[in-house]
C-alpha positions as a Markdown table, in Angstrom:
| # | Residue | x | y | z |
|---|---|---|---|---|
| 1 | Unk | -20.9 | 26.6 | -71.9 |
| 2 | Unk | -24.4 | 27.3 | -70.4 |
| 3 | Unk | -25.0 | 30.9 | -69.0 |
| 4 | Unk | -27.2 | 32.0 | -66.2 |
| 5 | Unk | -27.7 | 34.9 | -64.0 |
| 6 | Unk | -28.1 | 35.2 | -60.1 |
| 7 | Unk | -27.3 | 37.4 | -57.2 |
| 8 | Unk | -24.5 | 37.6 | -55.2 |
| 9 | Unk | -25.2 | 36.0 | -51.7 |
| 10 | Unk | -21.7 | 35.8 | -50.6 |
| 11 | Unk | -18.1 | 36.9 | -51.6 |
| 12 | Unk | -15.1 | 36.3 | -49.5 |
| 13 | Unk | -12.6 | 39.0 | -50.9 |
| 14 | Unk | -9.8 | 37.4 | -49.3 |
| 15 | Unk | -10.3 | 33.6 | -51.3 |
| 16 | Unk | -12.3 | 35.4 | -54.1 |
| 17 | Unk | -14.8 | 32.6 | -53.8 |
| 18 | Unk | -18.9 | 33.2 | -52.9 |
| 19 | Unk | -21.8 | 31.7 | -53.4 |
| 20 | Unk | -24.7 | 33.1 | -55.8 |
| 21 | Unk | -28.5 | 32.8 | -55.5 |
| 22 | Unk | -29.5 | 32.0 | -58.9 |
| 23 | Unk | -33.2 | 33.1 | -60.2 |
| 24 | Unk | -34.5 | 30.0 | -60.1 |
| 25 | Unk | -33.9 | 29.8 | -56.3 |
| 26 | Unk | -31.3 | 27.6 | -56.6 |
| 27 | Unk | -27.7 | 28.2 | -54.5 |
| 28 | Unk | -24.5 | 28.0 | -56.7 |
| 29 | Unk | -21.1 | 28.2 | -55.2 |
| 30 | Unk | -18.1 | 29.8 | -57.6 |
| 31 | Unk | -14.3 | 29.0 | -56.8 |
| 32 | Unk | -11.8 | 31.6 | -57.0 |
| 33 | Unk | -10.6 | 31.0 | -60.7 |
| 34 | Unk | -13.8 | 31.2 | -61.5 |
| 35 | Unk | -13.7 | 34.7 | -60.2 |
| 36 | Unk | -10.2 | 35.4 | -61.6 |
| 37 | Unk | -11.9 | 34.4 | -64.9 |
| 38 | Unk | -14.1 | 37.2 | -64.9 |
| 39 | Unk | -11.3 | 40.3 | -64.4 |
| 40 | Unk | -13.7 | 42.2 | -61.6 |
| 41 | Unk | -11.8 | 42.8 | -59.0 |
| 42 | Unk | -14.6 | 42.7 | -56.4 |
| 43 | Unk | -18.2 | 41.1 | -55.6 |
| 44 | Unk | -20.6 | 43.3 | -53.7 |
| 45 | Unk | -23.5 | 41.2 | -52.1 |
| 46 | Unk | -26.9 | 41.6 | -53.7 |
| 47 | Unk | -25.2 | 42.1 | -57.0 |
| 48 | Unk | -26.7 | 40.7 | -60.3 |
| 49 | Unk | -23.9 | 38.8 | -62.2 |
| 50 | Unk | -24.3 | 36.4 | -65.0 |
| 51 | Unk | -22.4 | 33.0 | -64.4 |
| 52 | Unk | -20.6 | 30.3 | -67.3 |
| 53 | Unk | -20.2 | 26.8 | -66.4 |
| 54 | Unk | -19.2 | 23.8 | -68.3 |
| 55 | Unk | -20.7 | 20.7 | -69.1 |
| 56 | Unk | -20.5 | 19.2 | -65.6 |
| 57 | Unk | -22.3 | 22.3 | -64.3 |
| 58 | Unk | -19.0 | 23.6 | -62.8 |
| 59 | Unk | -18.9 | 27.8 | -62.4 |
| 60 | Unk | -15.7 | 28.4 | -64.8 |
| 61 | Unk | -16.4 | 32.1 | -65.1 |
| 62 | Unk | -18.3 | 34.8 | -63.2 |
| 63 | Unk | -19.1 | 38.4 | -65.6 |
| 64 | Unk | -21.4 | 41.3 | -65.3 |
| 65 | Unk | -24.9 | 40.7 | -67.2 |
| 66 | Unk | -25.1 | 42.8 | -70.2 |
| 67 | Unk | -27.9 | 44.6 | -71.2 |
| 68 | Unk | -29.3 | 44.1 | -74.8 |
């Protein structure tokens, strides 16, 4: 799995699907089991997240960014 991080642009609460602003500029939508993945329970807009997707560049998991 590749990992990036981006920004929250928008989160529906109600289909727990958004779409996130990556840092490369670049706008990546996230379906809801992707969100279900993560165990959050809500998205607030502007947040920082860190995204998983798969080899077809599918979002399969949206998580907090850890700091190291």
């Amino acid at each position: 799995m590749l990992g990036m991080q981006g920004t929250v642009a928008t989160f529906d609460a109600a289909t727990r699907s958004g779409l996130l602003l990556l840092d490369d500029g670049t706008e990546l939508a996230f379906p809801a089991r992707a969100f279900d993945a993560s165990g959050l329970r809500l998205l607030r807009l502007g947040q920082r997240v860190r995204v998983e997707t798969d080899a077809g560049g599918d979002v399969v998991r949206v998580t907090l960014p850890t700091m190291s």
